[in-house]
N, C-alpha and C positions, 0 to 999 in steps of 0.2 A: 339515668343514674348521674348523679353529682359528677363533676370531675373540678379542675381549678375553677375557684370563686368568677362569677359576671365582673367587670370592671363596673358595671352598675352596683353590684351588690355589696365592694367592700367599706362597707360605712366605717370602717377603723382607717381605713389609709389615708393617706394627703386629701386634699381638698380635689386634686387636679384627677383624682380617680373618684368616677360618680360612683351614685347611691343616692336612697332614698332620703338623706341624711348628712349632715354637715356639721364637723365639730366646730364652728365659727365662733374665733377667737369676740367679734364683734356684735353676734346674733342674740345672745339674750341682752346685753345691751342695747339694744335697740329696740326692744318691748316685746322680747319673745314671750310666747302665755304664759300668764299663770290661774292656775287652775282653780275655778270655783263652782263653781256650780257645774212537551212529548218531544223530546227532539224531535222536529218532521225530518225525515230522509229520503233526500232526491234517488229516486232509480238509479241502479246502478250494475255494471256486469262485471265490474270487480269490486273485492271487500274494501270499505270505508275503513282507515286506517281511524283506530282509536285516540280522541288528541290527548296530549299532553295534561294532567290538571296543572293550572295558574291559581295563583298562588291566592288568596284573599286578600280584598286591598279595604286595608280598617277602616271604619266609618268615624268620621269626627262625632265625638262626642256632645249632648247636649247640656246645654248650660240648665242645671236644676231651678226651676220658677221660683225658690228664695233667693236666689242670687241676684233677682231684680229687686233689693228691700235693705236699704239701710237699718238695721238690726241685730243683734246679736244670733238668731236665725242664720240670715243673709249670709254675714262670717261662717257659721257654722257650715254652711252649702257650699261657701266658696270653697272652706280651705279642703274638705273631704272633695270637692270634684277638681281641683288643682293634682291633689296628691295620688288621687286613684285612678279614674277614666282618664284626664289629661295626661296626666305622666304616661300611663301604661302605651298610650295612644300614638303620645309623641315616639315614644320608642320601637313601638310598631310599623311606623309610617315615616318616619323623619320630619313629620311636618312640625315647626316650634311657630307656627304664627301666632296662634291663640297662648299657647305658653309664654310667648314672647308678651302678648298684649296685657297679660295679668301680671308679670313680674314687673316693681319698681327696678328704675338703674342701678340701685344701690343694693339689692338683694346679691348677695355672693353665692348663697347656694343655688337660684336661680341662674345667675351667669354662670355656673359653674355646671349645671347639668345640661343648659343648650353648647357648653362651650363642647362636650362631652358629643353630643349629636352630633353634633358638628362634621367630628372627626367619624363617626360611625357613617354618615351620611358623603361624606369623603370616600370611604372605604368599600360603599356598597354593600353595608352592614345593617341590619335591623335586630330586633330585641322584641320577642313577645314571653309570655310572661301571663297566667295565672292571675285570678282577678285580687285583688287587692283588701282584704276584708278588714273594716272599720270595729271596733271591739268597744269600743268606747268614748266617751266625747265631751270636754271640759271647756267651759269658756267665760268670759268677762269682759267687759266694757273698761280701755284703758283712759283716754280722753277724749274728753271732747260730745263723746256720743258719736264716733268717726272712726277710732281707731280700737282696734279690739283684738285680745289674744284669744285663739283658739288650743286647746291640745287634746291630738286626737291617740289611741292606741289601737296601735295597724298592725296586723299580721301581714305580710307582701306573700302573695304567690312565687311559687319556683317559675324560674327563666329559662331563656334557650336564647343564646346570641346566635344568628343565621347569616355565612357571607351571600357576599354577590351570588353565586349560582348555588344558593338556596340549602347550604349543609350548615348542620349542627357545629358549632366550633365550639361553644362553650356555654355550658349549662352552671344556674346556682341554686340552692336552694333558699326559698325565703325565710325573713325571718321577721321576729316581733319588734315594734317600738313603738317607742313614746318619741311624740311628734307636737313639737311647739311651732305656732305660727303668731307673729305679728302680721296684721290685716288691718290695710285703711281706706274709707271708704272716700272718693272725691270724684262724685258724677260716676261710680264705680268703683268696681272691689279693686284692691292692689295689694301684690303680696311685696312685707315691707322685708320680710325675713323668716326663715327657717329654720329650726334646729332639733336634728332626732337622734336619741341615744338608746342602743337595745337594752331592751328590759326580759325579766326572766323569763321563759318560756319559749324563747327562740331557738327554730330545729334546727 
């Protein structure tokens, strides 16, 4: 059951509370899309004490095979496995290396959601979360043949933030958006910016 919002989930707050989403003052400036198109058991003469279950430890995600393809494609793969398996992943696992390696320096919502880890990862905190489901998917070629906006609309799965010894602290429910990405291609995909605002339907 819902109780106060995920600090991941409030896509209305400051910048410096994550979410899937980022009201950046500087993000559509910067070419945000626009849209066009057996156990074996040793013998024993006392009972085997039942062990503990350990917890699942997330699997890195795979990079989708358009994502090796300068293309309007390509974009399309990147910016849906950026925002879905990578995100979800990162916050599962605290791992931001592959997050890291896709975000440009200058993406604010990117430094803005490892800054966020960070601190979860400080904490002994993790975030798993309901898979991420893509609804629909808009894209264009902004220059060059390099650089290209995508926009996707994403329903987010409901969350659970888990501390260090593994309890519920804080659940969200997901919700719907529209999801602008600038994405440019240089020997590889690079996300240049981000910007997602809820749209109608969100529970």
């Amino acid at each position: 059951m819902p109780t106060r919002g995920s600090r991941r989930r409030a896509l209305t707050a400051p910048a410096v509370a994550l979410a899937l989403s980022l009201a950046l003052a500087g993000c559509t400036g910067e070419g945000a899309a626009t849209p066009t198109t057996t156990p074996t058991v040793s013998p024993s003469t006392s009972p085997t004490p039942t062990p503990s279950p350990t917890p699942e430890t997330p699997q890195p995600p795979m990079r989708p095979e358009a994502m090796a393809t300068n293309d309007e494609a390509g974009a399309v793969a990147a910016a849906q496995y950026f925002i879905t398996d990578l995100y979800d992943y990162m916050f599962a696992s605290g791992d931001v290396t592959e997050w890291s390696a896709l975000s440009d320096d200058g993406c604010n919502f990117c430094n803005s959601i490892l800054g966020l880890v960070d601190e979860m990862n400080a904490a002994g905190e993790t975030e798993k979360s309901d898979p991420t489901a893509i609804e629909s998917v808009e894209y264009s070629t902004l220059i060059d043949d390099n650089r290209y906006g995508v926009t996707l609309v994403a329903q987010q799965g409901d969350s659970a933030r888990i501390d260090s010894a593994g309890n519920v602290v804080e659940t969200s429910s997901g919700t719907r958006y529209s999801i602008n990405f600038a994405i440019a291609w240089t020997g590889g995909w690079s996300i240049l910016a981000v910007d997602a605002i809820p749209v109608e339907g969100t529970r």
